[in-house]
C-alpha positions in Angstrom: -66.2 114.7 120.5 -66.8 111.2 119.6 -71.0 110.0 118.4 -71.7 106.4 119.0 -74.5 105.2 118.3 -76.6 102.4 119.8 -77.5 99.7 117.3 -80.2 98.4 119.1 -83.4 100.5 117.5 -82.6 103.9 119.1 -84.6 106.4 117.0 -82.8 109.2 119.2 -79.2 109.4 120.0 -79.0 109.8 123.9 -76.2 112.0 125.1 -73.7 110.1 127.5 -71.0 111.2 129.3 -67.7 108.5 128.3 -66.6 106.5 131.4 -63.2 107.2 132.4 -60.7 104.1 131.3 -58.8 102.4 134.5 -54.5 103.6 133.9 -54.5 99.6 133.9 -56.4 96.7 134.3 -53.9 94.8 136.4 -55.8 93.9 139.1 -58.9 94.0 137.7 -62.3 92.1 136.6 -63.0 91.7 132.9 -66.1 90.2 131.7 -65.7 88.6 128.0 -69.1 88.1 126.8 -69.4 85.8 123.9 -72.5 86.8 121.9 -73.2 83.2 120.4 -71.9 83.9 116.8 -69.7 81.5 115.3 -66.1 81.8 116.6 -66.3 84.6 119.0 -64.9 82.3 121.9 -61.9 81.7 119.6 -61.4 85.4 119.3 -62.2 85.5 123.5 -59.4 83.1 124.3 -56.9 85.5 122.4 -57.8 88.1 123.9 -58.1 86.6 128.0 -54.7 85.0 126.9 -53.2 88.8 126.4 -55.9 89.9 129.4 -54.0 87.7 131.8 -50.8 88.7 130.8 -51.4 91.9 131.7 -52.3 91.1 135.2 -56.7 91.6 134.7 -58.9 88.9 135.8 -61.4 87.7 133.8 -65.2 85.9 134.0 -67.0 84.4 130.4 -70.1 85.2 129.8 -72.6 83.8 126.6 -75.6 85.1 125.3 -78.0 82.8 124.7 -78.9 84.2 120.8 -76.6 87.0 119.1 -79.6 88.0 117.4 -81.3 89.7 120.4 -80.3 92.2 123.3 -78.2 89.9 126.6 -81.2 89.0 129.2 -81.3 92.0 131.9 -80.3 89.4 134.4 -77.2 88.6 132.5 -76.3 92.4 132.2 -76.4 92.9 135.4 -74.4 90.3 136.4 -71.7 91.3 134.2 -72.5 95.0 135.8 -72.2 94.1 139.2 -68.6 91.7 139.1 -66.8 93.5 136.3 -64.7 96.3 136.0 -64.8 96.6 132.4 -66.4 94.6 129.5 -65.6 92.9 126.1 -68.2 91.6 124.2 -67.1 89.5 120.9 -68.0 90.3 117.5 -67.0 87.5 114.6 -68.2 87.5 111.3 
């Protein structure tokens, strides 16, 4: 059993059932989404460097603020032509 929580003002946790991972992601699209904090896209390019390695393909994506939810339009773009998601976290 594993609780996450959602950090974005949920007064009530929400039950959800966990998406299955992919055996691999050779062969695949993953979206990187930059969330517009300083030196997220340097932590990004590490990561589609070792992405790529492995075979996945991969789309950027940038918030426009980290300080507020992605834009729905933006979301569902990343919904619609990814098969999994990052989203980068510096501080």
């Amino acid at each position: 059993m594993v609780t996450v929580l959602d950090p974005t003002d949920e007064a009530t946790p929400t039950a959800r059932e966990r998406v299955a991972r992919p055996e691999s992601l050779a062969g695949l699209t993953v979206g990187l989404l930059d969330i517009s904090k300083p030196r997220g896209n340097v932590f990004l390019d590490r990561v589609e460097a070792g992405l790529t390695a492995m075979g996945a393909e991969t789309r950027r994506f940038v918030k426009p603020t980290f300080s507020k939810p992605a834009p729905v339009d933006l979301r569902h773009e990343i919904a619609t032509s990814c098969h999994a998601v990052i989203e980068a976290l510096a501080d």
